[in-house]
Structures are given as C-alpha cells and as structure tokens.
C-alpha positions in Angstrom: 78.3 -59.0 -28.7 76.1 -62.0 -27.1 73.1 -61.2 -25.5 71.7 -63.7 -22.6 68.1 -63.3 -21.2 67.9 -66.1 -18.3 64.0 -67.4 -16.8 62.7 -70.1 -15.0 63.1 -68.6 -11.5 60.4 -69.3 -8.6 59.6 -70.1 -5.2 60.1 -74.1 -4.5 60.0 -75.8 -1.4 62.5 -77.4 0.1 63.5 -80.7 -1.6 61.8 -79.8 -5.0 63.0 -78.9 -8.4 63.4 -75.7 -10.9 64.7 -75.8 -14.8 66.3 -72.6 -15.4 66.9 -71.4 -19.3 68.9 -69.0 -21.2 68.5 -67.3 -24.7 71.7 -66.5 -26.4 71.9 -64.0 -29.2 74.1 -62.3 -31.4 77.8 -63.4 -31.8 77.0 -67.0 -30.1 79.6 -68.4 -32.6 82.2 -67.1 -30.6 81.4 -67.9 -27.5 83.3 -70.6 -25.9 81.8 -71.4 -22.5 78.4 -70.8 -21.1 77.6 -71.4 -17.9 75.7 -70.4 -14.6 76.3 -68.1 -11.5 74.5 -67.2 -8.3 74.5 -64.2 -6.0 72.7 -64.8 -2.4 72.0 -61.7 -0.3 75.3 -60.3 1.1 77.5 -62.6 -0.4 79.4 -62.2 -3.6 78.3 -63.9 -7.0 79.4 -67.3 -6.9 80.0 -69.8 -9.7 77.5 -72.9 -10.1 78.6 -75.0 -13.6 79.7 -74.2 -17.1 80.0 -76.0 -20.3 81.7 -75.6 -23.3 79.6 -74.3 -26.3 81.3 -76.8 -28.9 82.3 -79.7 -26.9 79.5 -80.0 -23.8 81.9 -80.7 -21.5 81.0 -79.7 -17.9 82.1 -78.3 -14.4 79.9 -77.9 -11.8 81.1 -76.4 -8.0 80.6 -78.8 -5.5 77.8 -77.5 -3.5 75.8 -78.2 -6.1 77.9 -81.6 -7.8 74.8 -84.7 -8.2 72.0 -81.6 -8.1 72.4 -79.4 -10.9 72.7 -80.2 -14.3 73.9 -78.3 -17.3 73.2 -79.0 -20.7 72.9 -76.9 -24.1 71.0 -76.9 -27.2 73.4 -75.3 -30.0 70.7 -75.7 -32.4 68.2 -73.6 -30.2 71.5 -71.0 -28.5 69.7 -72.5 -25.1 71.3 -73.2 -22.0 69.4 -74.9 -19.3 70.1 -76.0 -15.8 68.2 -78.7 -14.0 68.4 -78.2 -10.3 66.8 -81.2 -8.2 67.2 -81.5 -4.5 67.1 -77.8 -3.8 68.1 -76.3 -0.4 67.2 -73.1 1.4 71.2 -72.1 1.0 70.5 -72.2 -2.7 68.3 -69.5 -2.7 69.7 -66.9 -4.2 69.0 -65.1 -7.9 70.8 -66.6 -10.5 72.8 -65.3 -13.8 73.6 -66.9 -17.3 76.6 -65.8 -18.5 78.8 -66.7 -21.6 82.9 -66.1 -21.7 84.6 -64.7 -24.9 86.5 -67.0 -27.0 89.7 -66.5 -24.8 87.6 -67.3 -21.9 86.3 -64.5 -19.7 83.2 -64.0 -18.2 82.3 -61.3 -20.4 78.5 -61.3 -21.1 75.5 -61.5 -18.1 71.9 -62.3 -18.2 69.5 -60.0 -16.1 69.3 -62.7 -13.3 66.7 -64.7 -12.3 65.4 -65.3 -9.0 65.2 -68.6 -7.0 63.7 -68.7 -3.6 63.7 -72.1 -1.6 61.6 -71.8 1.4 58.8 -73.9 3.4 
C-alpha cells in the first residue's frame, strides 16, 4: 500500500502562482508513476501531468503544457507541482495519485483545493 497526503491548496488571483506537494508512504518502492489530477465542480476528474518515480520523465495535458511543472524528490517520497500562470478554469481541487507498478491509478490523496478568482 502507498499512502499520498497532498497540500499547498489556496485561493490565488488570477495570473499568480501555487506549489502543490505530496507525501508518499509505505510501499513507494513500487510505485512506478506519480502524478497529478484535478476535479472542477460538475466535471469529471481530469488528468494534469505525471512522472515516472525512477526515471523523472514527464507528461503534462495540454491545458496546462508551459504552466505546470512536475518534479519529485525520491530521497524525500515528495512530489511537487509548480503551477504559474494560473486561470479561473483551473480552479478546481486537486489529487496526487501514484499508479502500481503495472501502471494503474491505484492510490489517491485526499485532494487539495485550488480556487483562482479576482
């Protein structure tokens, strides 16, 4: 089992910036992506960016491609994302997740809420 407790959620104007973290523990050995998803009011969850736990490569989804940034501290079992340039449509609370080593989604944080208003 990995457990995943995400913070750094907030209320930002429109144009500003937010880091968001995550705190893996447990089985983080075999974890073989971490990564980041949002859920806005009355939409389904969508996917923002991963990376690979080993390797650091990254995806990101391209609403948010030359905004976000994901990165990872093994050392630490952190997970960060830097989000710059924030818009109202990015409102929305946010989830760290981790996948099992075959690759699903398997493990959630509690979510973390990110309001972008004026």
């Amino acid at each position: 089992q990995v457990q995943l407790v995400d913070t750094g959620g907030g209320l930002v104007q429109p144009g500003g910036s937010l880091r968001l973290s995550c705190a893996a523990s447990g089985r983080t050995f075999s974890v073989y992506r971490m990564g980041w998803f949002r859920q806005a009011p009355g939409k389904e969850r969508e996917f923002v960016a991963h990376i690979t736990w080993s390797g650091g490569s990254t995806v990101y989804a391209d609403s948010v491609k030359g905004r976000f940034t994901i990165s990872r501290d093994r050392a630490k079992n952190m997970v960060y994302m830097q989000m710059n340039s924030l818009q109202p449509e990015d409102t929305a609370v946010y989830y760290c997740a981790a996948t099992t080593p075959c690759g699903s989604w398997a493990y959630w944080g509690q979510g973390t809420q990110v309001t972008v208003s004026s």
